[in-house]
C-alpha positions, -999 to 999 in steps of 0.1 A, spaced: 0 0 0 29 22 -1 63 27 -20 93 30 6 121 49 -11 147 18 -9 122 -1 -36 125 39 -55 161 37 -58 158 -3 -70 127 10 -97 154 44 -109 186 12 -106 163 -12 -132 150 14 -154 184 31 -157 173 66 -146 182 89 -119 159 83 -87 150 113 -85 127 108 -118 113 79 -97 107 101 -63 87 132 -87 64 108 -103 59 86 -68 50 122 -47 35 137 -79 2 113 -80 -19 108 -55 -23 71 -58 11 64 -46 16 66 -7 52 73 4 44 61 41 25 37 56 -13 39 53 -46 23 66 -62 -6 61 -91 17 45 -73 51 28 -104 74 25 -100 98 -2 -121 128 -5 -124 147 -32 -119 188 -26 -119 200 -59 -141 224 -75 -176 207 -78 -170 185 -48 -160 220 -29 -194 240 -38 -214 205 -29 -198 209 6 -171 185 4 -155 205 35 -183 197 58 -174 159 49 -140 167 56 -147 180 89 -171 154 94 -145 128 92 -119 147 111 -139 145 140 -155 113 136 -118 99 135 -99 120 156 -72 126 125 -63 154 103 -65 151 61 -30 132 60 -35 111 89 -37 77 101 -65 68 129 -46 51 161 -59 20 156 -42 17 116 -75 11 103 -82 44 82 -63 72 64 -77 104 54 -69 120 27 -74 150 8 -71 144 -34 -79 163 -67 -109 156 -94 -115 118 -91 -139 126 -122 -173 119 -104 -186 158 -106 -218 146 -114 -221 131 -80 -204 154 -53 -192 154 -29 -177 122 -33 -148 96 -20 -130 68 -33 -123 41 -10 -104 12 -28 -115 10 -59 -154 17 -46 -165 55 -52 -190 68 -28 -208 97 -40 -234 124 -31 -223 125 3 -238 131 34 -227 128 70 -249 102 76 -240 84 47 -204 85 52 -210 75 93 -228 44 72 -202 37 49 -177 37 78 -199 11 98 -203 -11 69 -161 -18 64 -143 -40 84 
């Protein structure tokens, strides 16, 4: 679930490049997680439609349900939040992507349900 800079330096080594080509594209995109993670990485999106659709009371809504920031990791190691751009769903914002599972037109209650319903 996430790319430690030792297996960087052995991607840059095998494709012949300098790492630092390696470490841009790995911190560049949001899919790739240069520290440990949850079991469950929530990602919410905070870009333009989500925003107006009040994606920031989701945000906060999660903050305090889990006691973390947007970056962190819950105590227990069971969720990461985290902030990301356009996960192209504007149709239904606010939204989140959990796995490979989008969750959209989100409410506080839904997302308190979503959270119930993963292990």
């Amino acid at each position: 679930a996430w790319v430690p800079r030792a297996a960087m330096d052995v991607i840059a080594a095998r494709l012949g490049m300098p790492p630092m080509r390696v470490y841009e594209v790995a911190s560049f995109y949001s899919m790739y997680e240069l520290k440990p993670v949850g079991r469950h990485k929530l990602c919410v999106c905070t870009n333009v439609s989500c925003m107006i659709n009040g994606s920031d009371k989701i945000v906060g809504h999660l903050e305090n349900k889990l006691g973390v920031k947007l970056g962190g990791t819950t105590a227990d190691g069971r969720f990461t939040l985290k902030e990301v751009e356009c996960l192209g769903a504007c149709g239904g914002a606010p939204m989140m992507q959990i796995g490979r599972k989008y969750y959209e037109n989100l409410t506080p209650e839904g997302v308190d349900q979503i959270l119930g319903e993963l292990e």
